[in-house]
N, C-alpha and C positions, 0 to 999 in steps of 0.2 A: 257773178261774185255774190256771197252770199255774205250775211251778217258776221258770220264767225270770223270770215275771211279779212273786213273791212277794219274790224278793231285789231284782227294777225296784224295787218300792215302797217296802221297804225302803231302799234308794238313797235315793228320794224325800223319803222322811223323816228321813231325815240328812242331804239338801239345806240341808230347810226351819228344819233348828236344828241346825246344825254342833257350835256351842260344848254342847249338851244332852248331845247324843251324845256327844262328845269328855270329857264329866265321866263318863261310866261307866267310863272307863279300864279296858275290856278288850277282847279279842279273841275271837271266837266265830268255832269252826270248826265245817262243816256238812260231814258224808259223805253224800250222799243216793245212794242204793243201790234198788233195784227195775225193772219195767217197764214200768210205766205212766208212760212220759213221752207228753207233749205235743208236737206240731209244735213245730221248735227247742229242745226242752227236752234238756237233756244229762244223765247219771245222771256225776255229779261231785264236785266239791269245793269249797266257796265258803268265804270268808272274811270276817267281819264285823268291818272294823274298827273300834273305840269310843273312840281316843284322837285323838291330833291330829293332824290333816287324816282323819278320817272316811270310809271306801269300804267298797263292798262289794267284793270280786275273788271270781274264779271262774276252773279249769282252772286252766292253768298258774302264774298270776300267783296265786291262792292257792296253790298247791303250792308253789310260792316265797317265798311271804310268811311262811306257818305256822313251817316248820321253824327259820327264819333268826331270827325275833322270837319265836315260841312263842303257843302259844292257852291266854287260862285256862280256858275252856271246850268242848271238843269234843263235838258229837252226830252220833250215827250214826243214818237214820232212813231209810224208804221214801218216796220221791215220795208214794204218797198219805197216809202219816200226817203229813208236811207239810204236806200241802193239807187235811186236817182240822182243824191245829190252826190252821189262818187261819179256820175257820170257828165253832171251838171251844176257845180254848185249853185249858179244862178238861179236856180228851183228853190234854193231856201227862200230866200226873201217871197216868192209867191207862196207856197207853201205856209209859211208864217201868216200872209195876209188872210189866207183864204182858210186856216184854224186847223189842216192838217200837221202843223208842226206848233206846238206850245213852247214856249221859254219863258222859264222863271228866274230870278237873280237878276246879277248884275250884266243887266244891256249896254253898258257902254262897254265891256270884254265883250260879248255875242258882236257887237258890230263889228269888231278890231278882227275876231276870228272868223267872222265870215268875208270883210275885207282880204285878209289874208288869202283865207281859200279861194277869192274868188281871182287873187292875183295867179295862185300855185295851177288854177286848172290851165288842162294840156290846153292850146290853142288860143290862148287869149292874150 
């Protein structure tokens, strides 16, 4: 799975329950930095919107989006420690400790959302 793919899904799943998404009421910004992309994958900047009308944007249109409305969340992280934590969310937290994954804003939302995910992953 490559980057482009991760934030497609994401998408997807803000499709399938607008209003879900849209009650998180925030803003996640993603810096992904490395070089291990993928065919079409871009080392960028994505914005995950959570309130009303729900998107993912990337490149420009988050680079537009962030500064004008503000992110309460921002991560800075490598292409592939992204793609680990689709496979494990349990790698954030070490990750985080160990200074490959940055987080700025508000931590008590990062904990609620990795809580989350860490309910959502398959097998647990």
């Amino acid at each position: 799975m490559q980057v482009k793919d991760i934030f497609a899904l994401i998408q997807k799943l803000i499709d399938a329950a607008p209003e879900k998404a849209a009650s998180v009421d925030a803003v996640l910004a993603f810096e992904i930095t490395g070089d291990n992309f993928g065919p079409g994958d871009e080392q960028g900047f994505y914005a995950v919107v959570l309130k009303e009308n729900p998107k993912v944007y990337f490149g420009e249109e988050a680079l537009d989006y962030v500064p004008e409305k503000g992110s309460d969340v921002t991560y800075t992280l490598s292409a592939d420690s992204l793609k680990k934590f689709v496979h494990d969310p349990y790698k954030v937290t070490d990750a985080f400790f160990d200074g490959s994954l940055k987080v700025r804003g508000n931590y008590e939302l990062e904990q609620k959302i990795r809580e989350q995910l860490e309910k959502a992953a398959p097998g647990r």
